[in-house]
Biopython code that builds the backbone (N, CA, C, O; Angstrom):
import numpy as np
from Bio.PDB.StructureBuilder import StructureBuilder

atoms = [
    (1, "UNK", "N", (20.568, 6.206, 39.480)),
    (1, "UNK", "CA", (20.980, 4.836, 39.282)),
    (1, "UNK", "C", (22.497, 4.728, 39.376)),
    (1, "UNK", "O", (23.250, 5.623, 38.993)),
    (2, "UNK", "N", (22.948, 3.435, 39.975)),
    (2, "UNK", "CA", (24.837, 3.086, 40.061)),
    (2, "UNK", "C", (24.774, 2.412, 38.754)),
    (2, "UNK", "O", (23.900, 1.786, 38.155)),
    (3, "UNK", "N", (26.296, 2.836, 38.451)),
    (3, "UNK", "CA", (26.622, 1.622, 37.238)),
    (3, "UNK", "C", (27.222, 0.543, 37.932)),
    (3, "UNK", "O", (27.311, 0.271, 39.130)),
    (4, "UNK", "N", (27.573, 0.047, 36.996)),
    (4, "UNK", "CA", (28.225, -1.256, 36.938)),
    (4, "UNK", "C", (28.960, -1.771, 35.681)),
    (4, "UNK", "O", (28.661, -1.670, 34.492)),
    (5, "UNK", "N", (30.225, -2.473, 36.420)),
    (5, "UNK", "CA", (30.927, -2.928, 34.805)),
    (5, "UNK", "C", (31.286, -4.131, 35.218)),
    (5, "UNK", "O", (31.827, -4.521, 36.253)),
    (6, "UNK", "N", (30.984, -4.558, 34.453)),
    (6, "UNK", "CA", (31.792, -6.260, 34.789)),
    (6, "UNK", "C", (32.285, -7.307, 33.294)),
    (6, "UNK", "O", (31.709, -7.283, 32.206)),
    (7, "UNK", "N", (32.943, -7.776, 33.495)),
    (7, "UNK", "CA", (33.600, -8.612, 32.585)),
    (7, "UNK", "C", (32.978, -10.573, 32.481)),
    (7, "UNK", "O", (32.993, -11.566, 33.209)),
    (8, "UNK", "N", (32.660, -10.316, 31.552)),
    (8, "UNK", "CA", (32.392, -12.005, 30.785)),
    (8, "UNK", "C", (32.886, -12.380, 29.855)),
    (8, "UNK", "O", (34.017, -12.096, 29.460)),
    (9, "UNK", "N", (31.747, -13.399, 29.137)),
    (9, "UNK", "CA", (32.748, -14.394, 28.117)),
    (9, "UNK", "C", (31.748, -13.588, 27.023)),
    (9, "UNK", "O", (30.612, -13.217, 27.318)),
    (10, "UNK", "N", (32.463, -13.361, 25.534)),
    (10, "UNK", "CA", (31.887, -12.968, 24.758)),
    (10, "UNK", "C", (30.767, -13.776, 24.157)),
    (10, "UNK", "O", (29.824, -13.221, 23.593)),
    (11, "UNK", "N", (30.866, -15.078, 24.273)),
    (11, "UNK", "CA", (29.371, -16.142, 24.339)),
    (11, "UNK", "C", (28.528, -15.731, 24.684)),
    (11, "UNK", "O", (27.690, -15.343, 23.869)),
    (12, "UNK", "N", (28.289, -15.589, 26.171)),
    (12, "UNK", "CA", (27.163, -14.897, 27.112)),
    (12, "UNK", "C", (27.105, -13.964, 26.928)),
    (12, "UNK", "O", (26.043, -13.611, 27.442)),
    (13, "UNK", "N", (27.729, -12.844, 26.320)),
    (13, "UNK", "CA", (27.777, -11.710, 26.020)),
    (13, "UNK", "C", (26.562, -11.937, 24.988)),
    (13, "UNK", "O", (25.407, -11.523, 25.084)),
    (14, "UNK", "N", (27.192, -12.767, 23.903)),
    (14, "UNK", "CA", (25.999, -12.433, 22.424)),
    (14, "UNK", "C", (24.403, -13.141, 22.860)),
    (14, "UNK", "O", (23.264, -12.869, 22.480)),
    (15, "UNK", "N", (24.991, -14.250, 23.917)),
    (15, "UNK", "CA", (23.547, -14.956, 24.868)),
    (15, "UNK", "C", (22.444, -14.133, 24.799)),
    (15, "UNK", "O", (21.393, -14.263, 24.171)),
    (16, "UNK", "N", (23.140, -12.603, 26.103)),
    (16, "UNK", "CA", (22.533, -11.694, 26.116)),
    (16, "UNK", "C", (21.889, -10.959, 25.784)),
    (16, "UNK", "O", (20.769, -10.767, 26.259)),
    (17, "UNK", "N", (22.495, -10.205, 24.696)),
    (17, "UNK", "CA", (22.033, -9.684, 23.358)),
    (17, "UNK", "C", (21.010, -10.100, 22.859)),
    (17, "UNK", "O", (20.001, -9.403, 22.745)),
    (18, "UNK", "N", (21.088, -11.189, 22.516)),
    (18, "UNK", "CA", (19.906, -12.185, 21.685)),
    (18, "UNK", "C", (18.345, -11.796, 22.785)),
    (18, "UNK", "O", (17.276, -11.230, 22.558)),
    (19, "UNK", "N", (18.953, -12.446, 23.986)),
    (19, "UNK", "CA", (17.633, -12.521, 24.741)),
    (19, "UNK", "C", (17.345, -11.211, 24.750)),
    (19, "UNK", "O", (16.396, -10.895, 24.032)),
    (20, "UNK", "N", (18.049, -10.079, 25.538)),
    (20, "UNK", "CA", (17.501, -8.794, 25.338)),
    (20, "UNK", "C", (16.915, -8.232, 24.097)),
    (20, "UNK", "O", (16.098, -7.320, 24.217)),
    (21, "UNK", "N", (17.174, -8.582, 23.148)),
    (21, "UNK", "CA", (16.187, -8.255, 21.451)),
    (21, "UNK", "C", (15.602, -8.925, 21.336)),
    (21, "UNK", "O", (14.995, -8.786, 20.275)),
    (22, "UNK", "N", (15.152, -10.283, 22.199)),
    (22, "UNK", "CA", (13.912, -10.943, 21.940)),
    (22, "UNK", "C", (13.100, -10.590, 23.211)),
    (22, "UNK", "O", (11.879, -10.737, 23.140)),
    (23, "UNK", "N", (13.513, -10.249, 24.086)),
    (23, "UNK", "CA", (12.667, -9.246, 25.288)),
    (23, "UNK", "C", (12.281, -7.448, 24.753)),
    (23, "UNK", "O", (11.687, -6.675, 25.505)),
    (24, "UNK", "N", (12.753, -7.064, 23.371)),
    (24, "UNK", "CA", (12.807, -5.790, 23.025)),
    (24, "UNK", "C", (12.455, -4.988, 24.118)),
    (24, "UNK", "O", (11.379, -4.471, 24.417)),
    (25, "UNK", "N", (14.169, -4.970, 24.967)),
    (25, "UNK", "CA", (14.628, -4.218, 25.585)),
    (25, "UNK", "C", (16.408, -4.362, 25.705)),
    (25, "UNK", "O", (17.009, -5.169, 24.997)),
    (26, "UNK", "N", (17.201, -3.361, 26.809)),
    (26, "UNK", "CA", (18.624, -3.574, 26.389)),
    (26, "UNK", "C", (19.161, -4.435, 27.424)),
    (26, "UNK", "O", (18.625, -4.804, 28.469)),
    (27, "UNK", "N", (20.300, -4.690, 26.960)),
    (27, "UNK", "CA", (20.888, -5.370, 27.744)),
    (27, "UNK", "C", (21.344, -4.909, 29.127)),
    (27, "UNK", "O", (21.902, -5.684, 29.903)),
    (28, "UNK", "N", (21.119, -3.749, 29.391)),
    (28, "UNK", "CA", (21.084, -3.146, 30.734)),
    (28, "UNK", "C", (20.625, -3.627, 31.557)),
    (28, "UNK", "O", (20.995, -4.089, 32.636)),
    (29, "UNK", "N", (19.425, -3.487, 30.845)),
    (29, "UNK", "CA", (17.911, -3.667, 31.446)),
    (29, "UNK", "C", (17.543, -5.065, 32.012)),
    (29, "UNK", "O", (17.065, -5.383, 33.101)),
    (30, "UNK", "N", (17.901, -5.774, 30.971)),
    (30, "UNK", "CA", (17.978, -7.161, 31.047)),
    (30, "UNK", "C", (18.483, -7.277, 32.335)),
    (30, "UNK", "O", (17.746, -7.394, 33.314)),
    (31, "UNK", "N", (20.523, -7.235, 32.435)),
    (31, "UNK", "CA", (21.062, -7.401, 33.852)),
    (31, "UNK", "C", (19.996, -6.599, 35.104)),
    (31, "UNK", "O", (19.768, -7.071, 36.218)),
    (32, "UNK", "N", (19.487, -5.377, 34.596)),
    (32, "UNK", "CA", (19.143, -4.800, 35.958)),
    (32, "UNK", "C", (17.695, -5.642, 36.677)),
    (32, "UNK", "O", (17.419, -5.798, 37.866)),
    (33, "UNK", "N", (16.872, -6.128, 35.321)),
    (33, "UNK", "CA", (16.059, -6.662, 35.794)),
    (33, "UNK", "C", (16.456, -8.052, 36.576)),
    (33, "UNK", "O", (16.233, -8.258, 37.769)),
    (34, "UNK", "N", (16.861, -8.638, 35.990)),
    (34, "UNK", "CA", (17.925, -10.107, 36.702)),
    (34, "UNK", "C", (18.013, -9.502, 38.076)),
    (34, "UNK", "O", (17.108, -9.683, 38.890)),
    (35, "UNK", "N", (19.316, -8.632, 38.416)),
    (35, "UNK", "CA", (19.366, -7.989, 39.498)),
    (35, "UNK", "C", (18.381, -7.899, 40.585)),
    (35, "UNK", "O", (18.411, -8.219, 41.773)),
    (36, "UNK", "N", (17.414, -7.315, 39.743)),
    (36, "UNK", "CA", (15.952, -6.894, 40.934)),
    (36, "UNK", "C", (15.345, -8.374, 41.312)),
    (36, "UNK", "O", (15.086, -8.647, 42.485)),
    (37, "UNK", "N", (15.152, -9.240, 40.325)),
    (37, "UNK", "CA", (14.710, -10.534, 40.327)),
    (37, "UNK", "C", (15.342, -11.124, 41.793)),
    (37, "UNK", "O", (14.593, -11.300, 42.754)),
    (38, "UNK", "N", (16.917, -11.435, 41.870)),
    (38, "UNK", "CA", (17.880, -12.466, 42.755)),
    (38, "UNK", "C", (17.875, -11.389, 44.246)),
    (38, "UNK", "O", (18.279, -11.597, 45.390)),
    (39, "UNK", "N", (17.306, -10.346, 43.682)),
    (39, "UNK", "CA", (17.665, -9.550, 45.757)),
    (39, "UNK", "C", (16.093, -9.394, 45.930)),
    (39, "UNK", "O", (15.671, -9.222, 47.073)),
    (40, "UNK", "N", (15.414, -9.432, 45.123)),
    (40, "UNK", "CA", (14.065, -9.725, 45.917)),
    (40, "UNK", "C", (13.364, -11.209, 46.253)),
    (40, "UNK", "O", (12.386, -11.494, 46.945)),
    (41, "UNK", "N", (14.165, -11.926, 45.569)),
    (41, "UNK", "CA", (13.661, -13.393, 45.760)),
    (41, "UNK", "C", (14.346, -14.512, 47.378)),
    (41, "UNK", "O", (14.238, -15.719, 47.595)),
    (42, "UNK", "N", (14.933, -13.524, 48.103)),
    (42, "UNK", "CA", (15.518, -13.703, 49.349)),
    (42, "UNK", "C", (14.588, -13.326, 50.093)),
    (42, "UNK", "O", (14.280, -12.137, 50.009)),
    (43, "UNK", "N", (14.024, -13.983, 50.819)),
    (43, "UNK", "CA", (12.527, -13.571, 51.813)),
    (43, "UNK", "C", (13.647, -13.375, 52.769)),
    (43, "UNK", "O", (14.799, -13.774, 52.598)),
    (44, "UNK", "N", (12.998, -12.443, 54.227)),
    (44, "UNK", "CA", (13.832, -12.424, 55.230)),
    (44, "UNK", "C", (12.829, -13.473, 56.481)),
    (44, "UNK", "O", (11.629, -13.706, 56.337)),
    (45, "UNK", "N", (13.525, -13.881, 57.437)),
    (45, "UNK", "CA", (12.611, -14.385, 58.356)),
    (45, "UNK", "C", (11.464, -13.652, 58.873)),
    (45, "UNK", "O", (10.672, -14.313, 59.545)),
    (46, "UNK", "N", (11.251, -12.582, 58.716)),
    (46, "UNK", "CA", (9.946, -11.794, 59.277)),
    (46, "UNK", "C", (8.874, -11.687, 57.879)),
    (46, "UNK", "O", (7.707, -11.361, 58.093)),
    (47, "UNK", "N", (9.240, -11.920, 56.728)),
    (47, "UNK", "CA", (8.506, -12.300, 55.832)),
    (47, "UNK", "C", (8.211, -14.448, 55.886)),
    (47, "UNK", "O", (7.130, -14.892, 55.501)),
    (48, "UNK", "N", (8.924, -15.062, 56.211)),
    (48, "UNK", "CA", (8.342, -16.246, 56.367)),
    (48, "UNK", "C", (7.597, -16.668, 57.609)),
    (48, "UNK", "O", (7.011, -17.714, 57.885)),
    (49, "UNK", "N", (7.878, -15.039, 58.578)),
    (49, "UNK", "CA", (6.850, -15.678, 60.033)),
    (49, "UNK", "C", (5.442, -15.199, 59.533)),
    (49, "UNK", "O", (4.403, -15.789, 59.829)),
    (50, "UNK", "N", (5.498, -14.139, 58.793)),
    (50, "UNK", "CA", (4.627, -13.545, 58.280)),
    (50, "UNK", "C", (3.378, -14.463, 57.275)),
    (50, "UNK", "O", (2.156, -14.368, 57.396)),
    (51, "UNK", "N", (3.852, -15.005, 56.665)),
    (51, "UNK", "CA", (3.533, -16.702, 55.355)),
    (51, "UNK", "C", (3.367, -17.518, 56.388)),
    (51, "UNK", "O", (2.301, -18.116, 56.249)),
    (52, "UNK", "N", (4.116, -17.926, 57.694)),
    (52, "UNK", "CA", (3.660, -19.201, 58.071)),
    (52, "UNK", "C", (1.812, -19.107, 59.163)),
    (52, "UNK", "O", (0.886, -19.874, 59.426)),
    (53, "UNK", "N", (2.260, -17.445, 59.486)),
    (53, "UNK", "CA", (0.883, -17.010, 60.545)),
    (53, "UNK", "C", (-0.415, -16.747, 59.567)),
    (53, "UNK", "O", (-1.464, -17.362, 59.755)),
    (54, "UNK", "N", (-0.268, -15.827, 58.553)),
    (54, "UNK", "CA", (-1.390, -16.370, 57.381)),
    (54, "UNK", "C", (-1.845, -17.602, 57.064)),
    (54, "UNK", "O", (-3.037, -17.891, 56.967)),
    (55, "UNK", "N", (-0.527, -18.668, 56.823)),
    (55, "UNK", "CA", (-1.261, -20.120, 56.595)),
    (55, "UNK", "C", (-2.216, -20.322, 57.646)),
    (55, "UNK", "O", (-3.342, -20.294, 57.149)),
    (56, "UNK", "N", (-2.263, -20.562, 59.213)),
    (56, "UNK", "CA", (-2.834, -20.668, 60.286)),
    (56, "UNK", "C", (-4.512, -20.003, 60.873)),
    (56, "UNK", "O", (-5.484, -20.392, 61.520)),
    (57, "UNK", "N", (-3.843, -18.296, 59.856)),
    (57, "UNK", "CA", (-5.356, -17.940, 59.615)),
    (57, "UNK", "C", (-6.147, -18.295, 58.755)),
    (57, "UNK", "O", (-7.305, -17.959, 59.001)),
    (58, "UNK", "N", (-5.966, -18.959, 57.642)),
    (58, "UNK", "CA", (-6.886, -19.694, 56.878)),
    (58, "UNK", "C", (-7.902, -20.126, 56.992)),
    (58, "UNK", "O", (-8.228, -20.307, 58.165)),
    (59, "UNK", "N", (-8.841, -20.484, 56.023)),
    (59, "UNK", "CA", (-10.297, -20.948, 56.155)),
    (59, "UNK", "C", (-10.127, -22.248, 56.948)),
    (59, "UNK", "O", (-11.301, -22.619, 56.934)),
    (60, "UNK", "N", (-9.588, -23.021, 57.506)),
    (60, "UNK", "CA", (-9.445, -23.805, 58.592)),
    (60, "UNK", "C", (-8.904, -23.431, 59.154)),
    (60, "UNK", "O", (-8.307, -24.386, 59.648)),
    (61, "UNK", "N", (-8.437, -22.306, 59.713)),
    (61, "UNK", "CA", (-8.078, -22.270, 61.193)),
    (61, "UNK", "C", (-6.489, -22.921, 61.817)),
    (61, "UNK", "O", (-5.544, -23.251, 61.100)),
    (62, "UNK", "N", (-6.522, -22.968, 62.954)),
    (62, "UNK", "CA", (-5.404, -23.380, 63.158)),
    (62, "UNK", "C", (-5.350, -25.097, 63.114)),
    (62, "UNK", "O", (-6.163, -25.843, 63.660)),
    (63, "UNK", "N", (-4.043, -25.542, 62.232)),
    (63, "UNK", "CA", (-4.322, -26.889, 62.419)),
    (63, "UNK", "C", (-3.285, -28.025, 63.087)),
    (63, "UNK", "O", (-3.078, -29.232, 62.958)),
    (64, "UNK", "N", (-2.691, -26.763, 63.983)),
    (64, "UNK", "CA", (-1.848, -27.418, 65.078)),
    (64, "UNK", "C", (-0.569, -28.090, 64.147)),
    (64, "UNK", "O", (-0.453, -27.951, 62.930)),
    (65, "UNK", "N", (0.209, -28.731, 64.897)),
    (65, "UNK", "CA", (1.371, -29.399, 64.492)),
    (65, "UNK", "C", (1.034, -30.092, 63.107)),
    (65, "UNK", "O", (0.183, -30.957, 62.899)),
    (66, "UNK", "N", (1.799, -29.576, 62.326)),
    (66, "UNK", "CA", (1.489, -31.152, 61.117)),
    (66, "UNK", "C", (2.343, -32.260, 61.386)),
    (66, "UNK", "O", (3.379, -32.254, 62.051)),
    (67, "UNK", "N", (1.668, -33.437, 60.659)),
    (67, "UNK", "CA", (2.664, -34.556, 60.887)),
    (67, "UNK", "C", (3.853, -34.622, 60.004)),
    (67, "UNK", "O", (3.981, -34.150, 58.875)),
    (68, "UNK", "N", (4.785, -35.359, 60.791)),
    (68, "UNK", "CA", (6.112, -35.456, 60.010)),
    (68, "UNK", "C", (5.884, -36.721, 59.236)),
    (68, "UNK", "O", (5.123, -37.623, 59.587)),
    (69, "UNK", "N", (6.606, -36.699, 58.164)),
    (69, "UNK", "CA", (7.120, -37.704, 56.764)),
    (69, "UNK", "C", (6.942, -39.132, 57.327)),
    (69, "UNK", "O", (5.976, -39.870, 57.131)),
    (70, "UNK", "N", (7.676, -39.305, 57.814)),
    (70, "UNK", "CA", (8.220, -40.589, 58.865)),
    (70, "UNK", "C", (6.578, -41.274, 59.394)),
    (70, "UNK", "O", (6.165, -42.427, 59.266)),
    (71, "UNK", "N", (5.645, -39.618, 60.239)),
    (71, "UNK", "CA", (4.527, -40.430, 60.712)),
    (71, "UNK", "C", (3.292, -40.311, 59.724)),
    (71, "UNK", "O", (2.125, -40.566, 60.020)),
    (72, "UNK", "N", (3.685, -39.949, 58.699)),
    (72, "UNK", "CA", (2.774, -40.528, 57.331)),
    (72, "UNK", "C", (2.580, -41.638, 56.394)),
    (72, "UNK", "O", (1.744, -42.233, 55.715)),
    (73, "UNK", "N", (4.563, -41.558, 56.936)),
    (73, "UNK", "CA", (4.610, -42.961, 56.019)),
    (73, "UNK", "C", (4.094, -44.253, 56.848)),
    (73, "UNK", "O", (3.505, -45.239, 56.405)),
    (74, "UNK", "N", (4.584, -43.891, 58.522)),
    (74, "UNK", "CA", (4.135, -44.881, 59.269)),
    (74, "UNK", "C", (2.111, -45.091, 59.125)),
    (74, "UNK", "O", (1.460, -46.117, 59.318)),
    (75, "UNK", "N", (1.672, -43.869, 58.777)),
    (75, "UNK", "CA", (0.493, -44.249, 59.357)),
    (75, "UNK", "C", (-0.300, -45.248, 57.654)),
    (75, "UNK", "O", (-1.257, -46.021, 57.683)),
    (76, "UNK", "N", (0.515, -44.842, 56.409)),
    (76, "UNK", "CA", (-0.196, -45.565, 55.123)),
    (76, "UNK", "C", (0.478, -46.782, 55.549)),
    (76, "UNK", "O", (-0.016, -47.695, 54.889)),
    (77, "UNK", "N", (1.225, -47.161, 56.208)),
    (77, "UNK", "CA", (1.495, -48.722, 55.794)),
    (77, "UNK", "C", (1.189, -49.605, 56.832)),
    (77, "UNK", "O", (1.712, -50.717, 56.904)),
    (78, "UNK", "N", (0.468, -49.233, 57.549)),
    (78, "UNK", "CA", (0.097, -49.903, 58.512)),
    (78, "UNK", "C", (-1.190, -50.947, 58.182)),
    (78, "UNK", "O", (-2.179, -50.838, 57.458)),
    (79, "UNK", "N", (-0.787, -51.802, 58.895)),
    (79, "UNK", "CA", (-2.254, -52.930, 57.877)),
    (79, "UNK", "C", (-3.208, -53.697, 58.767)),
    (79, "UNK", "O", (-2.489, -54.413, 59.463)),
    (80, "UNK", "N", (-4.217, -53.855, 59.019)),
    (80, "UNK", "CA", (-5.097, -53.310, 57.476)),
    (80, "UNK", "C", (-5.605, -52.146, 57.812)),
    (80, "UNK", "O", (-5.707, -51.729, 58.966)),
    (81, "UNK", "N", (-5.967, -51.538, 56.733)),
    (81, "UNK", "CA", (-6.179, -49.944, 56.570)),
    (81, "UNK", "C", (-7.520, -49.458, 57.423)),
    (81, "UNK", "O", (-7.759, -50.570, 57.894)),
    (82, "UNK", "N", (-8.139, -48.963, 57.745)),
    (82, "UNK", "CA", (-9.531, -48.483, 58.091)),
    (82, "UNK", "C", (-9.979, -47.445, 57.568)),
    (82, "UNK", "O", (-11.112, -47.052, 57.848)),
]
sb = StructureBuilder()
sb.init_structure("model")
sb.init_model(0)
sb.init_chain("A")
sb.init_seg("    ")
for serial, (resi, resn, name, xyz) in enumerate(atoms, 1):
    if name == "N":
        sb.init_residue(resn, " ", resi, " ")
    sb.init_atom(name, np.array(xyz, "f"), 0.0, 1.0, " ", f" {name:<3s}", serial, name[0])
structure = sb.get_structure()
């Protein structure tokens, strides 16, 4: 494992603390987990081509273009309804 040192406000400091003894674990841990949390929560584009080609295989199938906002809103307000 790398360390790390970094400097804050002694507020967030005791923030910390608190939450890490109400997570009974340390404040290391705490930052490292945070850490793991914010660099895995960055999908890369080959993970969202990946999510958008699953949606497509779905129990319906492919369902072609969806409609845009604009031609949803156009198509509820159109009158009278059928």
């Amino acid at each position: 494992m790398a360390s790390l040192t970094i400097a804050i406000d002694p507020e967030i400091l005791e923030a910390a603390k608190r939450e890490a003894e109400r997570r009974r674990i340390t404040v290391d841990q705490l930052v490292a987990d945070t850490l793991v949390g914010v660099s895995r929560s960055h999908s890369t584009d080959a993970d969202k081509e990946a999510l958008i080609r699953l949606m497509h295989e779905g129990p319906l199938g492919d369902l072609g273009k969806l409609p845009t906002r604009d031609e949803i809103y156009a198509e509820r307000t159109q009158w009278p309804r059928s």
